[in-house]
N, C-alpha and C positions, 0 to 999 in steps of 0.2 A: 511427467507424473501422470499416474492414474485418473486423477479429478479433473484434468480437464477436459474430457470425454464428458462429465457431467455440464459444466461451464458450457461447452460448444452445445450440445441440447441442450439448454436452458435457452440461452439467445438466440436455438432457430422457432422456440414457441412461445417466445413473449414478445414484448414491443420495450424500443428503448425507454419508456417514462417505465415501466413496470419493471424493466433491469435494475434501474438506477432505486425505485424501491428495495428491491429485493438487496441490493447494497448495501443502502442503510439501517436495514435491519441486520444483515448479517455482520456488517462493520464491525459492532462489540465483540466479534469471537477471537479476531488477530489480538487483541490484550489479552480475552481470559485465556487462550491459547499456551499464555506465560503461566499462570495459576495451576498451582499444583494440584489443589480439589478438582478443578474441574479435567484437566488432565486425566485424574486418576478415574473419576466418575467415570469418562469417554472411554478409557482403555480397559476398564475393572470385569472382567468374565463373570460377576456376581450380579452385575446388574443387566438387565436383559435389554436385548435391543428395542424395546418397545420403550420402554422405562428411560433409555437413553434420549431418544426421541420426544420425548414428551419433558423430559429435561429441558432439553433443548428449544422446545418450542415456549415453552415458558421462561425459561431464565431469557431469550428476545422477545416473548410478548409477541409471536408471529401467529397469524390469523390466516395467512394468506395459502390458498389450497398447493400452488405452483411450491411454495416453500417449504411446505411439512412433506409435499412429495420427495422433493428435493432431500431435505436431512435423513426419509425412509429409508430411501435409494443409498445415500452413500452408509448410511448405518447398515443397513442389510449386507453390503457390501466391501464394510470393515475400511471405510476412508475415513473416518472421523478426525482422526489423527493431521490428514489432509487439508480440513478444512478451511482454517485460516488462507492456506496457498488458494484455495479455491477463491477467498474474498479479494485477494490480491488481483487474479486472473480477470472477475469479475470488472473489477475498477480497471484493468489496460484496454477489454474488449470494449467499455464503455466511451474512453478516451478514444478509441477508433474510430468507433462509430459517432461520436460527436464532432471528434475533433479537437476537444477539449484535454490540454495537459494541467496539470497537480502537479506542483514540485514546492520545494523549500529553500530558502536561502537563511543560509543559517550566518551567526553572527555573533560578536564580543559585545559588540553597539549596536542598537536599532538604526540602522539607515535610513536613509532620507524616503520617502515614499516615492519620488523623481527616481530614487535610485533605481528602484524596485522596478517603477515602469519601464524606466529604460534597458535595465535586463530582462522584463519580461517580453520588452519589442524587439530588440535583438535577438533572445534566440526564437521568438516566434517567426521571423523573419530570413532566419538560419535554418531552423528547422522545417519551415512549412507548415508548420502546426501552431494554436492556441495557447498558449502558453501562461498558465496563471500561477502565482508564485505568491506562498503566506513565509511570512519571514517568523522564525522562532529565535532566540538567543541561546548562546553555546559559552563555555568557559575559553574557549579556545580562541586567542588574539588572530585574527584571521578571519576569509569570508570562505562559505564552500554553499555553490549552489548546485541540488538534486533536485534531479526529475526520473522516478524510478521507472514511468513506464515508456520512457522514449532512452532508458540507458544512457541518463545523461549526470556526470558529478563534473564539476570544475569547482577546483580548490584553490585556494591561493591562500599560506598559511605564515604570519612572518617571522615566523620560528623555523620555517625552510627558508625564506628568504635569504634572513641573514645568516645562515649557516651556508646557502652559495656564496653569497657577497664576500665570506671570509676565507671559502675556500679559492674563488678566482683571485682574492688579494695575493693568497699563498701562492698559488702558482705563478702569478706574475713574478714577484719574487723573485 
């Protein structure tokens, strides 16, 4: 994609504590991303790229010079649209350069907190990487854990389980 031209100059002119800012101000955009107002606001020919901008800086509350350049830049040059993938980009380049991974174990039942650690020392230990893991709950009887920026899902769901189990019965058969 286009934006990350933007992404790779940002991180050769800032320092990691000042990335990781700049992340959490932009964090709120991947949700309002989904919001149809603000969509429409981003993509509307009525409102001018100036106007967009200053949107923008307000609806995050950004102060910081590196940032408003940042939303100019890709406003001037029609990425707006982009931008969430940019925040994404943001968070993997960060996990580089720390070291640090963000993933979720998702769940029917909150697990053991043991659990947690022990699969975060496993694949930290798999991977080579820091591996830190927030557990959220899912309807879904089964456990699936993700880590988006090292491309990592392992599912294990017992609604496949036992649909194997009945099909190896079948065939033994």
């Amino acid at each position: 994609m286009g934006i990350k031209k933007y992404v790779k100059a940002l991180e050769q002119i800032t320092t990691k504590e000042h990335l990781e800012t700049i992340y959490s101000k932009l964090t709120p955009l991947v949700k309002l991303a989904k919001s149809e107002k603000y969509n429409l606001i981003i993509t509307s020919p009525l409102v001018s790229k100036d106007e967009k901008v200053k949107f923008l800086v307000d609806l995050l509350g950004v102060k910081d010079e590196k940032v408003i350049n940042l939303l100019k830049l890709i406003t001037e040059n029609d990425r707006l649209k982009e931008l969430p993938h940019a925040v994404v980009l943001l968070k993997d380049i960060i996990a580089e350069i720390t070291g640090d991974y963000k993933g979720f174990v998702y769940s029917k039942e909150p697990l053991a907190e043991s659990k947690i650690l022990e699969i975060e020392s496993k694949l930290s230990e798999k991977f080579g990487k820091n591996i830190k893991l927030t557990q959220e709950t899912t309807d879904r009887s089964g456990v699936q854990v993700y880590v988006d920026s090292l491309n990592i899902e392992i599912a294990v769901y017992e609604d496949d389980i036992k649909a194997k189990l009945i099909a190896n019965i079948i065939r033994v058969i």
